[in-house]
C-alpha positions in Angstrom: 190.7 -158.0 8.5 193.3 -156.1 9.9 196.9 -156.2 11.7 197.1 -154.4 14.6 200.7 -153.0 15.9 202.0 -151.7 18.7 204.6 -148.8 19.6 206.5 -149.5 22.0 208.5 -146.4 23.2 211.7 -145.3 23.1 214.2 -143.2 24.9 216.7 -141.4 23.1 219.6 -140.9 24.4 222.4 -140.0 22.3 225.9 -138.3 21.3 226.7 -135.8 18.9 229.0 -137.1 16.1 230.9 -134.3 14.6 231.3 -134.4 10.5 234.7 -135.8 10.3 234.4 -138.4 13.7 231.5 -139.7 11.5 234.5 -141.5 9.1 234.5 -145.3 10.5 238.3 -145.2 10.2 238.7 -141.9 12.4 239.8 -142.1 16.1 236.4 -140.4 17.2 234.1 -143.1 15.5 235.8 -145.8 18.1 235.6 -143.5 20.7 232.4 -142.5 20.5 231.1 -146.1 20.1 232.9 -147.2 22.9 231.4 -144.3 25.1 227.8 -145.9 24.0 228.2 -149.0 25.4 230.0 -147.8 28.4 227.2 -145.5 29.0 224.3 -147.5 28.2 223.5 -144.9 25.0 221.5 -145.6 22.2 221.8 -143.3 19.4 224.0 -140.9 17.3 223.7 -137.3 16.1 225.5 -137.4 12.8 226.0 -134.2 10.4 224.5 -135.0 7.0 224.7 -131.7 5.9 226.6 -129.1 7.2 226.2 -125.4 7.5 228.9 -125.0 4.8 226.9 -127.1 2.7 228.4 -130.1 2.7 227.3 -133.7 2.9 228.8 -136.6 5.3 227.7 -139.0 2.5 227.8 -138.3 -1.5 223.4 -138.6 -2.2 221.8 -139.1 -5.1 220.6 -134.9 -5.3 222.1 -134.1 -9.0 221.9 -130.8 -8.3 224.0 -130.5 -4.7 226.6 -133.0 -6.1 227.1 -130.7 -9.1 228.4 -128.2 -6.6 230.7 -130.2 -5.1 229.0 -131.0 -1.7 230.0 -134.6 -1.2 233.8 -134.2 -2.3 235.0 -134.3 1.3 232.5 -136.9 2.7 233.9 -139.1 5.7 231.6 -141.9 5.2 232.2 -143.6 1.5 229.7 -146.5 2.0 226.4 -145.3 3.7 224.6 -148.5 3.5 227.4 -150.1 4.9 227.1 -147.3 7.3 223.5 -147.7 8.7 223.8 -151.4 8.6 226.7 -151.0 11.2 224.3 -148.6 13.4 221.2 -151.5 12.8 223.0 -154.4 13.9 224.1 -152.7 16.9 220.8 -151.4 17.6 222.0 -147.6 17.8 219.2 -145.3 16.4 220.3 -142.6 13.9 219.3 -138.9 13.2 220.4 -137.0 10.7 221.3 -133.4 11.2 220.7 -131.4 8.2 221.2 -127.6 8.4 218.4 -126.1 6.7 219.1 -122.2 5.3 222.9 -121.5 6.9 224.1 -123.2 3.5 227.0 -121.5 2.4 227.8 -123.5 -0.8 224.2 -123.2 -2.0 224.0 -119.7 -1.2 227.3 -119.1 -3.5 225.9 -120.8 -6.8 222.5 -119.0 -6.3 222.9 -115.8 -6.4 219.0 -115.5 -6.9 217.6 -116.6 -3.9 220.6 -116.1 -1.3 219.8 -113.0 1.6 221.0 -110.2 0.2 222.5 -106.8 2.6 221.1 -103.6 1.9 223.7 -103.4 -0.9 221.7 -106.4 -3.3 225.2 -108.5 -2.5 224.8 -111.8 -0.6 225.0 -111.5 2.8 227.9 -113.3 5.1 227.2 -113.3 9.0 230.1 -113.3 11.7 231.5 -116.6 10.4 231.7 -115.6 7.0 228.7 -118.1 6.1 226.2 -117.3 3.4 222.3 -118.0 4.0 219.7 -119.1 1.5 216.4 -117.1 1.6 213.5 -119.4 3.7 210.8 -117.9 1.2 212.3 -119.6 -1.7 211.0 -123.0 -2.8 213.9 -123.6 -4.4 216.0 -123.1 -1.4 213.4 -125.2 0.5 213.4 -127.7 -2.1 217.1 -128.0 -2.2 216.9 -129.5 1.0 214.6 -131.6 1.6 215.9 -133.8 -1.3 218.9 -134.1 0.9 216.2 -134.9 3.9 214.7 -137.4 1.4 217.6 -139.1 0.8 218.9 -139.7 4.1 215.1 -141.2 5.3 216.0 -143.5 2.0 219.5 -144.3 3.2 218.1 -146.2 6.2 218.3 -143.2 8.7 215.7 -143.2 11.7 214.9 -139.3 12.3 215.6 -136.0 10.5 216.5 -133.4 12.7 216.6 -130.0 11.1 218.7 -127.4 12.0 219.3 -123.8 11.3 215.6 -123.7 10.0 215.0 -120.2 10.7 215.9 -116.8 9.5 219.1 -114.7 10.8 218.6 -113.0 13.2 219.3 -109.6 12.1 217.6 -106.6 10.8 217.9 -104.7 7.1 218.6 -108.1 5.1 216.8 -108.2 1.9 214.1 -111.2 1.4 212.2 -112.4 -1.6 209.3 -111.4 0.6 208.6 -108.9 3.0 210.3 -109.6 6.5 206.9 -109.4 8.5 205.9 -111.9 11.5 203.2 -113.7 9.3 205.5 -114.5 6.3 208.4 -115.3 8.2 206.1 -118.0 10.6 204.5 -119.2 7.3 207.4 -119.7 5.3 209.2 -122.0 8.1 205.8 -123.5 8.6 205.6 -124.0 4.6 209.1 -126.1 5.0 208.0 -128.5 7.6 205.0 -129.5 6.2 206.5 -130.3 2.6 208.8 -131.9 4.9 206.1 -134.2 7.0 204.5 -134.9 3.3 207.8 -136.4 1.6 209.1 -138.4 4.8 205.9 -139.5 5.3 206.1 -143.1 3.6 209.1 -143.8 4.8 208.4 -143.4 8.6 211.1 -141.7 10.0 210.8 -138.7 12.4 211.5 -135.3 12.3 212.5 -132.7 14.5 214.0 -129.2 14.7 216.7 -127.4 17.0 216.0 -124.0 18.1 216.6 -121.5 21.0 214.6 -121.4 24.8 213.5 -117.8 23.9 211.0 -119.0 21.6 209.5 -121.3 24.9 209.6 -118.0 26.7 208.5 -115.4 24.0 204.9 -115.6 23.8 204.1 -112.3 21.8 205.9 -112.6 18.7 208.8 -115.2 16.4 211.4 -113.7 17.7 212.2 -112.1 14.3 213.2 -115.7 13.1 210.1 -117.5 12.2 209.5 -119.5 15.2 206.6 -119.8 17.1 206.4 -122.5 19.2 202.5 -123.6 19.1 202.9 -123.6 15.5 206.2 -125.6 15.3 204.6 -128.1 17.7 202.2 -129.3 14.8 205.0 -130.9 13.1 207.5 -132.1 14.7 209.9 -132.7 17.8 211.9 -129.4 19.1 214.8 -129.6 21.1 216.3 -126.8 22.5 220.0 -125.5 21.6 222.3 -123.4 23.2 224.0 -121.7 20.3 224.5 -118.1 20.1 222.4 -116.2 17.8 223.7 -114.8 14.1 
């Protein structure tokens, strides 16, 4: 005999938290709570891993913490943390930047995009990149991913999960539209496999050019019939680097 259930469907509507407002002492925190209930919200945006690399909460990745990532976390106690959000029913995703991961990219030399001069590249901000063909890069984070679907929260949302958009950087593999779709496709299905017991959802930010582009990935490994198969896309309005 089996239980059936029932889904019953939910709205999202939520505010970004930025890394520091997510700190339960900070001025933001109370602000942004109050702006929830004001508002009739229901869910918060918080940065679990930045594009610098760093991590709102200190995780159980050996590897990441070895680097440093978690010394200037604003939230101390995370259980504590998503109990708070659970108790006052506010649904929580965790941003996680994907391959814009400047502190990785410095202590691995190996599989960071490189310029045309074999040196690790740096785009306007001065941020480093991991290459998207590397499993290790890949790997890297989704053990982050992983441990924030343990920490209690409700959806993954990935960001920066694409390649730079510029020409002449140098790749583990060739830069062609089929490797570049296929390694960002290769991400999110390790991704859907290892989140997959815990049942939390997953989604990616990207640009509206790949709704409009039709012909190719934009030079960034997007495609949007192929991103569709795995997860939730929102669309952002950042510029491109």
């Amino acid at each position: 005999m089996y239980n059936i259930y029932s889904i019953e469907p939910i709205k999202i509507k939520s505010l970004y938290l930025t890394f520091w407002g997510a700190s339960p002492k900070s001025k933001t925190f109370k602000k942004i709570l109050n702006i929830l209930k004001k508002k009739n919200l229901n869910s918060i945006v918080i940065d679990v891993k930045t594009e610098y690399g760093y991590t709102s909460y200190k995780t159980s990745f050996k590897q990441g913490n070895s680097y440093g990532i978690w010394y200037k976390r604003p939230i101390k106690d995370i259980k504590k943390f998503i109990q708070f959000m659970k108790d006052n029913n506010i649904y929580t995703i965790a941003r996680i930047v994907v391959f814009k991961d400047n502190i990785q990219a410095s202590h691995n030399f190996s599989y960071s995009i490189k310029n045309k001069h074999n040196k690790s590249w740096s785009n306007r901000d001065k941020m480093k990149w991991v290459d998207p063909f590397s499993n290790k890069a890949q790997e890297y984070t989704l053990n982050i991913a992983e441990d924030a679907a343990i920490a209690g929260f409700d959806e993954i949302n990935y960001d920066y999960i694409r390649f730079p958009a510029k020409r002449g950087l140098k790749y583990l593999k060739q830069s062609t539209r089929f490797n570049r779709v296929q390694a960002i496709s290769s991400f999110l299905l390790k991704s859907k496999k290892r989140l997959l017991k815990y049942g939390v959802y997953t989604s990616v930010n990207t640009y509206g050019i790949i709704f409009r582009n039709k012909k190719d990935d934009s030079q960034i490994g997007k495609e949007i019939e192929e991103l569709k198969k795995y997860v939730k896309i929102f669309n952002t309005r950042s510029k491109r680097k």
